[in-house]
Structures are given as C-alpha cells and as structure tokens.
VMD Tcl script that draws the C-alpha trace (Angstrom):
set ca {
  {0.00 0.00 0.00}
  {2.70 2.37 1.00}
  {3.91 1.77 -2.39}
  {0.96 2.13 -4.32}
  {0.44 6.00 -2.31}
  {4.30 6.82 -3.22}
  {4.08 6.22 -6.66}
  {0.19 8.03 -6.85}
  {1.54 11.12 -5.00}
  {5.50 11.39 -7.06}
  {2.82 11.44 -10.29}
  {0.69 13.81 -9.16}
  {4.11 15.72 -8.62}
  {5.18 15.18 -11.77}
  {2.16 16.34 -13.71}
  {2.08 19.92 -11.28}
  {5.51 20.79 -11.18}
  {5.60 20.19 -15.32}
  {2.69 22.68 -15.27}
  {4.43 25.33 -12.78}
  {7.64 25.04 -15.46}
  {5.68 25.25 -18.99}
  {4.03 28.04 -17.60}
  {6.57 29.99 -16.01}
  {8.64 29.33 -19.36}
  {6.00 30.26 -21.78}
  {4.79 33.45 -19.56}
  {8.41 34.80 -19.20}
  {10.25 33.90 -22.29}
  {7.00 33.96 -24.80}
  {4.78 36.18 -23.60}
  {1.71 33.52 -24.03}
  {-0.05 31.02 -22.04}
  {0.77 26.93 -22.43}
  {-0.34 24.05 -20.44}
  {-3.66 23.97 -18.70}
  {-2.90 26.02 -15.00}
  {-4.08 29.30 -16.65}
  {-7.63 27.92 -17.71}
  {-7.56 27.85 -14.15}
  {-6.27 30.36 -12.03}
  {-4.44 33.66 -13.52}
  {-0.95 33.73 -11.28}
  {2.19 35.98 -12.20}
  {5.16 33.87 -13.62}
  {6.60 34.01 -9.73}
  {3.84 32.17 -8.61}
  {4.11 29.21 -11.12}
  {7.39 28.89 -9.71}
  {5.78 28.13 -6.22}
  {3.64 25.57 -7.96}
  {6.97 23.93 -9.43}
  {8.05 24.06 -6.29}
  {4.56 22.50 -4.77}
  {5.33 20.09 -7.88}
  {8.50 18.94 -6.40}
  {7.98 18.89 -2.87}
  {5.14 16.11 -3.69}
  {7.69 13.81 -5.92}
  {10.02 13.74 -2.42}
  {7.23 12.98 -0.66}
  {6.34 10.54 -2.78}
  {10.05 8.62 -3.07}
  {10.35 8.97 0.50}
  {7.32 7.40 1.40}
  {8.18 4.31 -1.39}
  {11.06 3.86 0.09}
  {10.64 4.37 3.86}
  {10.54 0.98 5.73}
  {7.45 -1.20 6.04}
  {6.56 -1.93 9.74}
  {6.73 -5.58 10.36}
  {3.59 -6.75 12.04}
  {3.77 -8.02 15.05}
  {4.45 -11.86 16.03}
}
mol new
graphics top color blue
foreach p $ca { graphics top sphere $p radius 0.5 }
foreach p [lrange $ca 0 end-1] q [lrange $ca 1 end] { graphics top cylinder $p $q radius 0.2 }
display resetview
C-alpha cells in the first residue's frame, strides 16, 4: 500500500511541477499562455514557480514514502 500512495503522489508531482515550469517558461520567455494552469487560475510567472516548487515537494514525498521501511507486524 505504502507503495501504491508513493508512486500516486510522485505522479501527481510530476504532472504539477511540469505545469508550474511550462508556464513559467511560456509566460516569461514567450509572452503567451501553455499548459492547462491558466484555464484555471491567472498567477504571475513568480507564482508558477511556487507551484513547481509545490510540484517537487510532492515527488520527495512521494520517493520517500516508497522507500521508507514497512513496519513488520507483530508476532
């Protein structure tokens, strides 16, 4: 189980902290708006760094929770 939730939360991870970068990228080097995050919200490029950071912080949640050890169950 502790598996399974690793790998579902480093995903998740993946899929925000690509959105915080595309956008940041396309807002400050492009002047236009890529991915999906500003259908939702309307942030300044700054703030899509927070969500790659966000993005992140869940993928080291997630490897750290893959690979922390299981508790054996009691005898």
């Amino acid at each position: 189980m502790r598996t399974t939730i690793g790998h579902t939360v480093e995903s998740i991870g993946y899929v925000i902290a690509a959105q915080g970068l595309v956008s940041f990228a396309s807002q400050t080097f492009f002047g236009t708006e890529w991915g999906w995050l500003h259908k939702l919200v309307d942030l300044p490029p700054a703030a899509h760094l927070a969500v790659l950071a966000a993005g992140l912080a869940l993928i080291a949640a997630g490897v750290k929770t893959r690979k922390a050890p299981q508790p054996r169950p009691a005898a």
